[in-house]
C-alpha positions in Angstrom: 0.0 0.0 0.0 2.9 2.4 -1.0 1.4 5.8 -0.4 -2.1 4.7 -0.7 -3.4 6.3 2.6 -4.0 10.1 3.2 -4.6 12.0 6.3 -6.3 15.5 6.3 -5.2 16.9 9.4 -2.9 15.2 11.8 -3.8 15.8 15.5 -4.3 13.3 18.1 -6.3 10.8 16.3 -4.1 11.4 13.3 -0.8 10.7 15.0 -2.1 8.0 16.8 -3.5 5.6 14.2 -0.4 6.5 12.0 2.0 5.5 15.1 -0.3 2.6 16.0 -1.2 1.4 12.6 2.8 1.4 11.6 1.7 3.8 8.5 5.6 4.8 8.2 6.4 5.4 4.3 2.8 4.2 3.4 0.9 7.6 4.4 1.1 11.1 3.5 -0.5 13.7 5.3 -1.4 17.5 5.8 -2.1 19.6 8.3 -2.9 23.7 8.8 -0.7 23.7 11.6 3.2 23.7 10.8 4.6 22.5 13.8 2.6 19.0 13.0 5.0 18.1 10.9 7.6 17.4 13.6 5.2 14.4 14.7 5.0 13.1 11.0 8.8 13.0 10.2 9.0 11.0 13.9 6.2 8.6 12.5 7.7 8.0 9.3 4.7 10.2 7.4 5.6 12.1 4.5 4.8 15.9 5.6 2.8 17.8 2.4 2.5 21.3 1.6 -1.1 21.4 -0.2 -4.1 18.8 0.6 -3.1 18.1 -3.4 -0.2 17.0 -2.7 -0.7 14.7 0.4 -3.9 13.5 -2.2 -1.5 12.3 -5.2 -1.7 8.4 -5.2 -4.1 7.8 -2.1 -6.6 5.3 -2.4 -8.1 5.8 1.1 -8.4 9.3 2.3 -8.7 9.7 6.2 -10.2 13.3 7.2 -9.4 14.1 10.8 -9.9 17.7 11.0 -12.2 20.1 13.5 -15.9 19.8 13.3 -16.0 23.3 11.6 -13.3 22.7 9.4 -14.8 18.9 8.0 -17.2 20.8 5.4 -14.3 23.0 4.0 -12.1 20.3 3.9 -14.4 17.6 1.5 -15.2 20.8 -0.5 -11.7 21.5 -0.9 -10.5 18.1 -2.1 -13.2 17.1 -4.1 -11.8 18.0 -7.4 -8.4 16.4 -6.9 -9.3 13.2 -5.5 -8.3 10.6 -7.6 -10.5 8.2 -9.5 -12.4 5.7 -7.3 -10.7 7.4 -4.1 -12.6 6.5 -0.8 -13.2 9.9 1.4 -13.6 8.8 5.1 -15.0 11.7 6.7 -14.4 10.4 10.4 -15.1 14.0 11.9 -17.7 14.6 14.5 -20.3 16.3 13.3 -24.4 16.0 12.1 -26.0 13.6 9.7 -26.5 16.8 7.7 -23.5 17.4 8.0 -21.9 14.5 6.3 -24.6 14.5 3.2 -23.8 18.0 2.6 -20.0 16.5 2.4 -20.9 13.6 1.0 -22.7 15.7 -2.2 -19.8 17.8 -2.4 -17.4 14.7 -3.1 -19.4 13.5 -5.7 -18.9 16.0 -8.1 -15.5 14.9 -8.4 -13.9 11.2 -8.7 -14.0 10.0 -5.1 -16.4 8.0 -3.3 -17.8 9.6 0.2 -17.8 7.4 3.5 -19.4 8.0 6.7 -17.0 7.0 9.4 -18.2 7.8 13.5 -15.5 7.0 15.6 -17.3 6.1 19.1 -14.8 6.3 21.8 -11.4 8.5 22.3 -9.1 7.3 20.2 -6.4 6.6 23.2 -5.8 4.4 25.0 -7.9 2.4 22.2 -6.0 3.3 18.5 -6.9 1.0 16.6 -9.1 -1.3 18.1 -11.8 1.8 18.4 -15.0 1.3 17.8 -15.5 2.8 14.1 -19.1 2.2 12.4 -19.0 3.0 8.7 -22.1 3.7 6.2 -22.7 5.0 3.1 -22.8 3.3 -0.4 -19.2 2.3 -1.0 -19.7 1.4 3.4 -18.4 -2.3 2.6 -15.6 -1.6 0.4 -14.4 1.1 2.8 -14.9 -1.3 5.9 -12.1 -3.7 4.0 -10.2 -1.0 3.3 -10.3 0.4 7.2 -9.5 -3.3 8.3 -6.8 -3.3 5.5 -4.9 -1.1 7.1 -5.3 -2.3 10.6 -8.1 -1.0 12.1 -9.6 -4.0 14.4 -12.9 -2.7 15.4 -15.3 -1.6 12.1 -18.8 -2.4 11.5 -20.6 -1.7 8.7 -24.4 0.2 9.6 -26.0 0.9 6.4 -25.9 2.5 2.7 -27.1 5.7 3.5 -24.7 8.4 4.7 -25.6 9.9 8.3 -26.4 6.5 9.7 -23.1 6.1 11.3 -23.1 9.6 12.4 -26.7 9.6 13.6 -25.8 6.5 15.9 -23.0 8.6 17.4 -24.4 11.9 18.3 -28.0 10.5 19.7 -25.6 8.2 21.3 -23.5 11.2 22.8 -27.1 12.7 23.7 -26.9 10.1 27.2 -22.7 10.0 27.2 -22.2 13.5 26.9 -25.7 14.5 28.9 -24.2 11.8 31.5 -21.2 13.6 32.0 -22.8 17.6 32.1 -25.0 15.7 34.7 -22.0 14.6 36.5 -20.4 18.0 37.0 -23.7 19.6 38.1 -24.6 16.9 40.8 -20.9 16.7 41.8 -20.2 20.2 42.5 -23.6 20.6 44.4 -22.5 17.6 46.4 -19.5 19.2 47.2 -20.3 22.3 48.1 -23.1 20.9 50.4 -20.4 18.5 51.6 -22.9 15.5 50.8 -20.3 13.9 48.2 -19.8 10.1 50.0 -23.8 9.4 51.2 -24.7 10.5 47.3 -22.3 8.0 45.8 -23.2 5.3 48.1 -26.9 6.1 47.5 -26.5 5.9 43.6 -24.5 2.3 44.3 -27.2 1.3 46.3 -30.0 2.1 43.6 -28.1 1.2 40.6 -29.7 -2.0 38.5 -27.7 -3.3 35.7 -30.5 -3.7 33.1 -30.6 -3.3 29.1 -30.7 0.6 28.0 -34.1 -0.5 26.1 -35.6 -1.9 29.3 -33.9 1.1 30.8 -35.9 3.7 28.1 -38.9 2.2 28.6 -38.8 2.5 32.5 -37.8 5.8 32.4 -40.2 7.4 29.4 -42.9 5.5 31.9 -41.9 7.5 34.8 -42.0 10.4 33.3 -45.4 10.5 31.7 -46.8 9.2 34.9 -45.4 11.3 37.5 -43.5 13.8 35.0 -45.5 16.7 36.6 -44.4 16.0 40.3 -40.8 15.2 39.1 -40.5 18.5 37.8 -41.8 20.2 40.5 -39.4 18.2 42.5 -36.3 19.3 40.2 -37.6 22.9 40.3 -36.3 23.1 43.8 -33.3 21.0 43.1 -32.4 24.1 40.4 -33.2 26.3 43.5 -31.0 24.5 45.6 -28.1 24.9 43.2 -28.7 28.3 42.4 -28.5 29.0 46.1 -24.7 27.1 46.0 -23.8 29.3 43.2 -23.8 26.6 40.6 -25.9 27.1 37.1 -28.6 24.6 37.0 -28.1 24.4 33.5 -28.6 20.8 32.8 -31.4 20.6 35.8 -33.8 23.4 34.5 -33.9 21.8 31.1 -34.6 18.5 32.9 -38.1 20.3 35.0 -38.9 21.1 31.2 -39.0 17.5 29.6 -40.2 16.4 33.2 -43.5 18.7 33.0 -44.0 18.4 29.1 -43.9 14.7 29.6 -46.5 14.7 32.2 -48.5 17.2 30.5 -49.1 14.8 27.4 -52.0 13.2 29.3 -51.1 9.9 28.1 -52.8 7.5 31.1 -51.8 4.9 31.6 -48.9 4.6 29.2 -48.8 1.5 26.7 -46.6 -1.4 27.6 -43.5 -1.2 25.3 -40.9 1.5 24.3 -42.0 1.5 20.5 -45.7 2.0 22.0 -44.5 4.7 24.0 -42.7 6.8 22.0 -45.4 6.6 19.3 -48.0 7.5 21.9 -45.7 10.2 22.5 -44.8 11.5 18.8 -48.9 11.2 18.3 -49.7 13.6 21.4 -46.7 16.2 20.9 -48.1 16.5 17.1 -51.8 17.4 18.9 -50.7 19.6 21.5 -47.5 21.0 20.3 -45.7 20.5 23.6 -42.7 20.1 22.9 -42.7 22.4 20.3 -42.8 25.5 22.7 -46.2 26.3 21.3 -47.8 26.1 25.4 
């Protein structure tokens, strides 16, 4: 694979899957920022001036750029990719996102892939988790594993999938973590840190996330109006301690539009629910800020 394999930008997950996949003399890559190119002569990665050059002979192109750069960057190397070229756009960012990208790289010769890496990319490299969709999603999977990445799996033939998984996925990771912070620092401050932990152990079930859904979408429609009256005064409480109840207040809203629906006593089943729930947000217009 002499020179087959690109990289648009060469930051952390750049270098790393260029160290860990031993690219050295295979790869070429560019990045914006000079000093990158320290880290590429170390890895063995030939350092380009222009995204044309690092493009000349690569069959697989790996774009690892910033989320507001990823749409410049597929625009940009669009008309010099080279014929039959697979694009990986593995850059965080919306379904729309990616089809917007993806219809920008087919007016030239290359082929557009929808890569969603789902964990940090240390201490991992290569054996992240990496779904891939799009149509050319099964070449590009043999192509990923070609060059040693060990954890790939194919999601579909329409570009978005893979990124769709990710971010609705990040929704509960990421919301998880905000969550974290605000409980955390309100436990501290109130100097309730151990007993809240050791409650949480005590309460914690291990069940599947779509047992989990269900339970929880239940709750909410049930008792969704006393739970946010109950996480009104939580946001009070935190306000007091001088910490924004950002993620809290936003949690009394989806608590009391929930409830609000009416829907008693909720169907058995998460599909039921959340079509019970789609049905009565499209008659009342509750979620929609329109109450």
């Amino acid at each position: 694979m002499n020179r087959s394999i690109a990289l648009i930008g060469f930051g952390e997950a750049g270098s790393t899957f260029a160290g860990a996949g031993d690219w050295a003399g295979q790869a070429r890559a560019f990045d914006v920022l000079p000093e990158r190119r320290e880290v590429m002569a170390e890895l063995g990665i030939t350092a380009c001036d222009s995204v044309e050059q690092a493009l000349s002979g690569a069959a697989l192109v790996l774009s690892l750029v910033t989320a507001d750069a990823a749409p410049k960057v597929a625009q940009a190397v669009a008309p010099v990719l080279g014929e039959g070229a697979l694009f990986c756009d593995m850059n965080s960012v919306a379904p729309g996102t990616k089809r917007a990208a993806a219809k920008a790289i087919a007016t030239g010769k290359g082929r557009y892939v929808d890569v969603a890496v789902l964990a940090p990319v240390n201490p991992a490299r290569m054996k992240v988790p990496l779904l891939v969709s799009g149509p050319d999603a099964a070449e590009a999977h043999t192509a990923l594993e070609a060059v040693g990445f060990a954890n790939v799996r194919t999601v579909g033939a329409d570009v978005g999938r893979a990124s769709a998984i990710k971010l609705v996925r990040s929704v509960m990771v990421k919301g998880l973590e905000a969550l974290t912070a605000e409980m955390m620092m309100a436990a501290h401050a109130e100097g309730v840190g151990d007993e809240v932990l050791a409650s949480l152990d005590a309460s914690e079930k291990t069940i599947p996330w779509t047992s989990r859904a269900d339970y929880n979408l239940d709750r909410m429609l049930v008792h969704g109006r006393r739970r946010a009256a109950e996480m009104d005064e939580a946001a009070e409480m935190l306000r007091s301690l001088g910490i924004p109840p950002l993620m809290t207040e936003n949690t009394v809203a989806w608590q009391q539009a929930l409830g609000e629906l009416g829907i008693a006593p909720p169907p058995e089943g998460l599909e039921a629910k959340l079509a019970a729930i789609v049905k009565a947000v499209g008659a009342a217009g509750v979620l929609k800020g329109e109450n």
